[in-house]
C-alpha positions in Angstrom: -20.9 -10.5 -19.7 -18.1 -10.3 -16.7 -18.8 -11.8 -13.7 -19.4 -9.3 -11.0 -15.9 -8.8 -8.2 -16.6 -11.1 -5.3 -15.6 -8.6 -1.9 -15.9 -10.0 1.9 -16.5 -7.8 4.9 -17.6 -8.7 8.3 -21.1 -8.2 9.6 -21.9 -5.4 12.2 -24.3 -7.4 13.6 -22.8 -10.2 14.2 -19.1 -9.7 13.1 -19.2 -13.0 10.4 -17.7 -12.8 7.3 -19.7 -13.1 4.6 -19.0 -12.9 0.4 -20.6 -11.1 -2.3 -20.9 -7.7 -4.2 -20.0 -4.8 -1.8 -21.6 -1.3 -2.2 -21.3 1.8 -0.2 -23.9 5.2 -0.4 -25.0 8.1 2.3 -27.0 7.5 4.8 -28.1 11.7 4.4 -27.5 14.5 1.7 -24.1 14.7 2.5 -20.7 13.8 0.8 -19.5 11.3 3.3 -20.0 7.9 2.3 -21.1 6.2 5.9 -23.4 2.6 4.9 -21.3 -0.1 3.5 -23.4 -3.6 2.5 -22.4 -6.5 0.9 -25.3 -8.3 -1.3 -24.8 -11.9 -0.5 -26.5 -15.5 -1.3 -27.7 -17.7 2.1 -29.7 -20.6 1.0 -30.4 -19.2 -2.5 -31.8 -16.0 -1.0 -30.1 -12.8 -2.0 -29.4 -10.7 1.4 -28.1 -7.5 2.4 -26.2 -6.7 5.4 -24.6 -3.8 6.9 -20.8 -4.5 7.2 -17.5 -2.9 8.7 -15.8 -0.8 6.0 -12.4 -1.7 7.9 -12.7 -5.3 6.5 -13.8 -5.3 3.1 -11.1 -6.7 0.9 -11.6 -7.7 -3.1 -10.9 -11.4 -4.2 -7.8 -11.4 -6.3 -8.8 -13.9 -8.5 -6.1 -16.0 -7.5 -5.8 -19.2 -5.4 -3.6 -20.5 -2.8 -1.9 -24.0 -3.5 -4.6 -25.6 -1.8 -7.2 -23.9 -3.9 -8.1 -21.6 -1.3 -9.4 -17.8 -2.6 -6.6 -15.2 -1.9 -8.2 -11.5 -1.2 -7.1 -8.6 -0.3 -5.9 -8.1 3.3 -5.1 -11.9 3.6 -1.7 -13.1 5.2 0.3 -15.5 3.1 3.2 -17.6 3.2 5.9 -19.7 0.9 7.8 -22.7 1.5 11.2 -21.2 0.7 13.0 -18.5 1.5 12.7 -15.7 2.4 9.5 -17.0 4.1 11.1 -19.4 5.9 14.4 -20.1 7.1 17.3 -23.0 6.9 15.8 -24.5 10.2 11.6 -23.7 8.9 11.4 -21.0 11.3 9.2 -18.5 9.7 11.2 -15.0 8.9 8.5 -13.2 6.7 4.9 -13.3 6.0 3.0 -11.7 3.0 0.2 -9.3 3.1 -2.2 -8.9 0.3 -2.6 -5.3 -1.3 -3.7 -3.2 -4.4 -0.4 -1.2 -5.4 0.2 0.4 -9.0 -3.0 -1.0 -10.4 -2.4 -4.4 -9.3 -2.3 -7.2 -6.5 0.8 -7.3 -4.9 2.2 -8.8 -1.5 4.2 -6.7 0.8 6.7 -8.9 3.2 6.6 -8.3 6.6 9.5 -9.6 8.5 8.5 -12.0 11.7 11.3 -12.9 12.8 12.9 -11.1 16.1 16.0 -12.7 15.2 16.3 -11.1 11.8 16.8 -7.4 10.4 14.0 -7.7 8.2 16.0 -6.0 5.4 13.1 -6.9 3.2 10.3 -5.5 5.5 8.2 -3.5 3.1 9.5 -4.7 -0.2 6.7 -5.4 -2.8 5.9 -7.7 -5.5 3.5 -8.8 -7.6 0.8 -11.8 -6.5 1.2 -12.9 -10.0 4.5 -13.3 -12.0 3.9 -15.3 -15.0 0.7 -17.5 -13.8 2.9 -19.4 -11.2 3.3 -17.5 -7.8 -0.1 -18.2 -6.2 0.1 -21.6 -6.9 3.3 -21.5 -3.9 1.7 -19.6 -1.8 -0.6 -20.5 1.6 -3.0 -18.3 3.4 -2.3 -18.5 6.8 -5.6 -16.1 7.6 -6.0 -12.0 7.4 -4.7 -8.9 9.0 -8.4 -8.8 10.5 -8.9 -12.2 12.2 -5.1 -12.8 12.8 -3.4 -9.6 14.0 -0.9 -11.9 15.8 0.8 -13.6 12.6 2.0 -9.6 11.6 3.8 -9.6 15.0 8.0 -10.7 15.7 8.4 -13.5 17.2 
């Protein structure tokens, strides 16, 4: 039997992440889906809670270097280039996204300094079993709005 995709949203009461399996239905009759929950374990109680469709990202089923889960809508990083510079200034960060039927990261250029000729450029989280390993997860395009921003 698979095991069942792990997704994260925030709460809407209490805006906390929390992990689990993520399901959306209608509050009425109508088309529109409009309640989105995540089933999730607290304590070895199974627990529902309402959460903000905005935030739900899917685990990749990949890991950072440090064994940290990467999911989708997470900001990463490498230690190389083009992520860094000669003098470790950072020129791009990584966002984590579902393109083409797969997990992918799309550079973001960070730098003011630079043209960001790469800004937009996609690739694939996984090229031969090796990339995640590289990469950090410096947080998520929820939580850390700032790290998308030139500096």
């Amino acid at each position: 039997m698979k095991k069942p995709t792990e997704f994260r949203g925030k709460r809407k009461d209490n805006n906390e992440w929390i992990y689990g399996y993520y399901y959306a239905t209608r509050a009425n009759t109508g088309d529109k889906i409009d309640i989105h929950r995540i089933v999730f374990d607290k304590d070895g109680d199974s627990l529902v809670a309402d959460v903000d469709p905005k935030t739900i990202g899917e685990f990749t089923g990949y890991y950072s270097y440090n064994n940290q889960k990467i999911f989708q809508g997470d900001i990463l990083t490498r230690d190389e280039y083009p992520y860094l510079d000669d003098d470790d200034k950072q020129n791009y960060i990584a966002m984590v996204e579902w393109i083409f039927g797969a997990w992918q990261t799309v550079l973001k250029c960070v730098n003011a300094d630079k043209s960001g000729i790469s800004d937009g450029i996609n690739d694939y989280l996984d090229q031969n079993g090796m990339i995640t390993q590289d990469y950090e997860v410096l947080g998520n395009i929820h939580d850390n709005i700032k790290l998308l921003k030139a500096k």
